[in-house]
N, C-alpha and C positions, 0 to 999 in steps of 0.2 A: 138076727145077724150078729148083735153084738156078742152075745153070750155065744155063740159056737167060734167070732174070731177070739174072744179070749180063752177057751180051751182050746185052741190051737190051729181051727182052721186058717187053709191057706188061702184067703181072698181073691190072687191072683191064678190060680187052679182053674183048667178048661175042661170044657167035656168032649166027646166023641164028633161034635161037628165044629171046635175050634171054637166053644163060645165059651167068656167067661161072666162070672155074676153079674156086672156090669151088662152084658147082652140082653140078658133074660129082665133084668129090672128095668132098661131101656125099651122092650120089646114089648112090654104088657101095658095092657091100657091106665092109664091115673093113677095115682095114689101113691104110686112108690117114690114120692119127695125124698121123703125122709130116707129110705134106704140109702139111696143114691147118696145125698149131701155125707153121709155118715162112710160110706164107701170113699169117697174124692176125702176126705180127711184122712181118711187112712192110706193115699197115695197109691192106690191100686194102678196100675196101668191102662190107663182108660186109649191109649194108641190101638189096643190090641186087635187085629182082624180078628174075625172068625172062619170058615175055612169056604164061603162065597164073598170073600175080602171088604165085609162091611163091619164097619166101626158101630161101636154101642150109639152115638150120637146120629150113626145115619138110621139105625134101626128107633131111635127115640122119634126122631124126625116124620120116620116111614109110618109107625104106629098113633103119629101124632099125639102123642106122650110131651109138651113143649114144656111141662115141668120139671124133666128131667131134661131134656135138650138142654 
């Protein structure tokens, strides 16, 4: 993750059902700590719906993922 935002990816970039990296790291089971914490430092827009109007924290929550929660 780091190495593609410093060639220049755009962090807060969504895909075709309104989700952004934040959803997807939220949405899968454990481990993505680290993603996450390195993501909220780099002030990504964690408000963001996706396009069934759930937040990355309701999908953390939903996946039972409460390390990322």
């Amino acid at each position: 993750m780091k190495k593609l935002h410093l060639e220049g990816c755009d962090l807060d970039s969504i895909d075709y059902l309104g989700r952004g990296v934040m959803h997807v790291i939220a949405s899968t089971c454990g481990g993505r700590e680290e993603i996450a914490d390195y993501l909220c430092h780099q002030k990504i827009n964690l408000d963001l719906l996706d396009n069934k109007a759930r937040s990355p924290l309701y999908l953390a929550i939903e996946a039972e993922n409460f390390g990322v929660a």
